[in-house]
C-alpha positions as CSV (number, residue, x, y, z in Angstrom):
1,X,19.9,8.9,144.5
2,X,21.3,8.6,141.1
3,X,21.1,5.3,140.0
4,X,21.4,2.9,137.0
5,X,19.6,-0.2,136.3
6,X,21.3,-3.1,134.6
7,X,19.0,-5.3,132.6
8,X,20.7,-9.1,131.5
9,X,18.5,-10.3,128.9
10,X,21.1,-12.2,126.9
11,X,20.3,-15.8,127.4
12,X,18.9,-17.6,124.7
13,X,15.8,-19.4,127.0
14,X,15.9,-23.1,126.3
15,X,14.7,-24.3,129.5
16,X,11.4,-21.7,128.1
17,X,11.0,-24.0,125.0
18,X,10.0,-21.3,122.7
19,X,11.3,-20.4,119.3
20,X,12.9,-17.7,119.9
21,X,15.2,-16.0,123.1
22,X,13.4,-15.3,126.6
23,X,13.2,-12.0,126.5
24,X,11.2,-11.6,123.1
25,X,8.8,-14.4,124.3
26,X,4.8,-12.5,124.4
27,X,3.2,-12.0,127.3
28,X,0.0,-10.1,126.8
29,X,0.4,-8.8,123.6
30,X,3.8,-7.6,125.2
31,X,7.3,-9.2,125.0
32,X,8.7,-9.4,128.5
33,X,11.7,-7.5,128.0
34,X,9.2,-4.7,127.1
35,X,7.3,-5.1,130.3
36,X,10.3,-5.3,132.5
37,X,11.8,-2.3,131.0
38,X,8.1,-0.5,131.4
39,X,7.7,-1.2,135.1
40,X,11.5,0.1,136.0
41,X,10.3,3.3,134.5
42,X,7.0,3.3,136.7
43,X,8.5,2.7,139.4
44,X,11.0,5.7,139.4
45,X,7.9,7.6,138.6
46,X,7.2,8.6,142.2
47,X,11.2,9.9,142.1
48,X,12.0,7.8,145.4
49,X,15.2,7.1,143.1
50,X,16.6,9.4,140.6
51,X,16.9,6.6,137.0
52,X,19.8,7.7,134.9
53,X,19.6,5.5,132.5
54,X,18.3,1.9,131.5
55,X,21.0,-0.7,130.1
56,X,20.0,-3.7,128.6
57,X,22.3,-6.9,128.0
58,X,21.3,-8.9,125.2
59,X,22.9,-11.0,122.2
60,X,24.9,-8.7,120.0
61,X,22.6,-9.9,116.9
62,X,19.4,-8.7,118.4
63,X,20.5,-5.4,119.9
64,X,18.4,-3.9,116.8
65,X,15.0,-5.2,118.1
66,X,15.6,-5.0,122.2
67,X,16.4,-1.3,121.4
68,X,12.9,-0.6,119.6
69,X,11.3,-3.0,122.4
70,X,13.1,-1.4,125.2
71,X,12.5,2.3,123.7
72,X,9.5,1.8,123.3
73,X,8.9,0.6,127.0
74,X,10.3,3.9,128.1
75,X,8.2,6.0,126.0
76,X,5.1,4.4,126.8
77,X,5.9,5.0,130.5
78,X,6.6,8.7,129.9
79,X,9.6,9.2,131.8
80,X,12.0,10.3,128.9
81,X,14.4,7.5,130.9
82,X,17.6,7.0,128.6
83,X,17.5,3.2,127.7
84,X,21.3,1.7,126.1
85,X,21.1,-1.7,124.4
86,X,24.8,-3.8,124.8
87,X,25.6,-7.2,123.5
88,X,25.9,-9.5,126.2
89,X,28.5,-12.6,126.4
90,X,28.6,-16.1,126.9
91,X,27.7,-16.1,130.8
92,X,26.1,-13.7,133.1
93,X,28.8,-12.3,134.6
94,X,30.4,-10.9,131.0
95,X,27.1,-9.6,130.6
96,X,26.5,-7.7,133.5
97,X,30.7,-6.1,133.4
98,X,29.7,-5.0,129.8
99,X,26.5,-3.4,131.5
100,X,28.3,-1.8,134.3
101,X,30.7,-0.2,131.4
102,X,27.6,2.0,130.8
103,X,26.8,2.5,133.9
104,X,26.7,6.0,135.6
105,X,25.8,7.4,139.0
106,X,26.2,6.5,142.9
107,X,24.2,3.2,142.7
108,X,23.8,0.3,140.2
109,X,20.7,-2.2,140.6
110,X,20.9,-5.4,138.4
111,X,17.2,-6.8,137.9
112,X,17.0,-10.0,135.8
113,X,14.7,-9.6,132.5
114,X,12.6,-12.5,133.0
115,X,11.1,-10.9,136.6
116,X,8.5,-9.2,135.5
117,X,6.4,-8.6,138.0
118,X,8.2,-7.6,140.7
119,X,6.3,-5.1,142.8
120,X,7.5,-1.4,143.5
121,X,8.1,-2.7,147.0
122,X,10.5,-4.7,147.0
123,X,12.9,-1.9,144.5
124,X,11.9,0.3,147.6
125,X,13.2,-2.0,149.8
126,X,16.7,-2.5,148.2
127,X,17.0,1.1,147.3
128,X,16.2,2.1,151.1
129,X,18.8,-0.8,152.4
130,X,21.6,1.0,150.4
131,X,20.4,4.2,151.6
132,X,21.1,3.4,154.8
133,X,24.7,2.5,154.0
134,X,24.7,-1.0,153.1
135,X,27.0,-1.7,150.1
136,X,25.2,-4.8,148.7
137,X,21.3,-5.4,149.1
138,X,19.6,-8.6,147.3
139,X,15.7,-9.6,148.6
140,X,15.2,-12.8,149.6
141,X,12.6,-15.2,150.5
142,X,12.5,-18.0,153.2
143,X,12.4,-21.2,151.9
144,X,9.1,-23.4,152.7
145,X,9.8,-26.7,151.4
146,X,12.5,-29.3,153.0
147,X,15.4,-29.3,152.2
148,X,17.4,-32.3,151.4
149,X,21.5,-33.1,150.6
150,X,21.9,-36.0,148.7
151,X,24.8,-37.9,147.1
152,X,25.8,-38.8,143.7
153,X,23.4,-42.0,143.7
154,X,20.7,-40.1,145.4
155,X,20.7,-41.1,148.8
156,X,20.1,-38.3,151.5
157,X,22.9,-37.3,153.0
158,X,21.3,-34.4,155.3
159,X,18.4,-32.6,155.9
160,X,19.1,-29.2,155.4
161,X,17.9,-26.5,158.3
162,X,16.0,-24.3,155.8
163,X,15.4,-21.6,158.9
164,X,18.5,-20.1,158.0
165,X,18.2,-20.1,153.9
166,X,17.0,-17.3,151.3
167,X,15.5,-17.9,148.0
168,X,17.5,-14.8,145.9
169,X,16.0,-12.5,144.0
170,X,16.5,-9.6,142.2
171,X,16.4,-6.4,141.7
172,X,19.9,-6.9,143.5
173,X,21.4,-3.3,144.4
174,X,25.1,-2.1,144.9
175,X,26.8,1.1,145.2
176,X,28.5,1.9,142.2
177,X,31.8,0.8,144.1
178,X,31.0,-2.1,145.3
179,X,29.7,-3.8,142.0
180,X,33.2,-2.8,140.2
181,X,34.8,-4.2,143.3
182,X,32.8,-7.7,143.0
183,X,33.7,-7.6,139.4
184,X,37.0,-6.7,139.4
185,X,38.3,-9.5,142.0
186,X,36.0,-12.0,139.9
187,X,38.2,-14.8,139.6
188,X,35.3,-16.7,138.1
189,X,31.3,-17.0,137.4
190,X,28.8,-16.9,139.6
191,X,24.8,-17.3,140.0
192,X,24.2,-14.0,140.7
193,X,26.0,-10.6,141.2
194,X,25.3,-10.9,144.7
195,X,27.9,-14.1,144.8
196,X,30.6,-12.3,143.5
197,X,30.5,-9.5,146.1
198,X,30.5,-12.1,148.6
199,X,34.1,-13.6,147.0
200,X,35.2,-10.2,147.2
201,X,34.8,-9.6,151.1
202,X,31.9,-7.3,150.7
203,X,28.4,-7.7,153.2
204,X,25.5,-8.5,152.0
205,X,22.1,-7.5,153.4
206,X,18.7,-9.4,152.5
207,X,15.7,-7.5,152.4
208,X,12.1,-9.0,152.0
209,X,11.3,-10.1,148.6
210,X,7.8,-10.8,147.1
211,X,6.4,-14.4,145.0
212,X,5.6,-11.9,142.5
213,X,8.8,-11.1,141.8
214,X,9.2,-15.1,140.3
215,X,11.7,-15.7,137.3
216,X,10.4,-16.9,134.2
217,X,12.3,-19.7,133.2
218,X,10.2,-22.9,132.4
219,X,6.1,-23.2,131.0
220,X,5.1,-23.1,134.5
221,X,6.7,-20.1,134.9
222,X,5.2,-18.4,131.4
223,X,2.0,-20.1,132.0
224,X,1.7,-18.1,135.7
225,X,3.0,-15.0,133.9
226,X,0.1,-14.9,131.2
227,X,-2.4,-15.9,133.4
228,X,-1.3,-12.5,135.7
229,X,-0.9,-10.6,132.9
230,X,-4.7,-11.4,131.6
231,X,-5.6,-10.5,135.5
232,X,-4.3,-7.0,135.2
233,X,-6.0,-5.8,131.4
């Protein structure tokens, strides 16, 4: 299964509240692009997907340091994986089309930065879901808290059946196809990848995901990470 993994790390992290982008932010000694980039390599290390090559979206004015951080990722995991640093643009989707320029082989996963703990498992569960013919694979998890609509002034307008709603995740996986489909009929942004494949008339199949597998976006978020991180050293 030849495969490439897309890695946005362009966005500047002000809901984070550091000094300085998401993506360089430490955790354990370790800046979390670094440790994203390090567990992709692990996890092709049992060969249950054949990794082309690593490229990672970020600002065009630190494509110097995500290289070394990236490279440096790759080496320490000892898989000789190829790792290309891009500049990213001003929303998601223009980073992950300039990503996909790069990108080579049968199958493309897109795996946000800021998840870096994802377990193996889940990757093994989006890369078996496309193995078995499905164009579009994204894990998910049910939703446990209520769910309410409300209107402009705050009212609740509905209670939302939350039996039939996914909390998205990524590593989100595509054959190579069906991600220049998604992006070529993009008429506009989206939240994730997974949304523009959906514009574009393509199924998409959710797989289990994992709490692990949590976005780092706010002090809560970088708290939990450091405090896991501590767990594993």
């Amino acid at each position: 299964m030849s495969t490439s993994v897309i890695v946005p790390a362009a966005g500047s992290g002000v809901r984070l509240g550091e000094n300085r982008p998401k993506a360089f932010v430490d955790v354990g000694g370790r800046s979390i692009l670094w440790h994203t980039v390090f567990a992709i390599c692990e996890y092709s290390a049992d060969d249950w997907f054949d990794l082309d090559r690593i490229i990672v979206v970020v600002p065009a004015d630190l494509m110097v340091a995500a290289r070394h951080e990236a490279q440096s990722a790759a080496d320490n995991a000892g898989r000789g994986t190829e790792v290309v640093v891009v500049p990213g643009g001003a929303e998601r989707s223009d980073s992950v089309r300039a990503g996909l320029a790069q990108a080579t082989g049968e199958y493309v996963l897109v795996h946000d930065a800021a998840r870096t703990f994802t377990p193996a498992a889940v990757f093994e569960r989006v890369v078996g879901a496309l193995l078995e013919g499905h164009p579009v694979v994204v894990p998910g998890l049910p939703v446990v808290d209520t769910l309410k609509r409300v209107d402009q002034g705050g009212r609740v307008v509905q209670t939302v059946d939350r039996s039939v709603l996914r909390a998205i995740q990524t590593p989100q996986g595509f054959t190579a196809d069906a991600l220049a489909r998604a992006y070529a009929d993009a008429g506009d942004t989206a939240t994730d990848d997974a949304g523009l494949a959906e514009r574009a008339g393509l199924p998409v199949q959710v797989v289990e995901g994992d709490p692990l597998a949590f976005k780092i976006t706010k002090q809560w978020d970088l708290r939990l990470a450091r405090t896991i991180s501590e767990g594993r050293d």
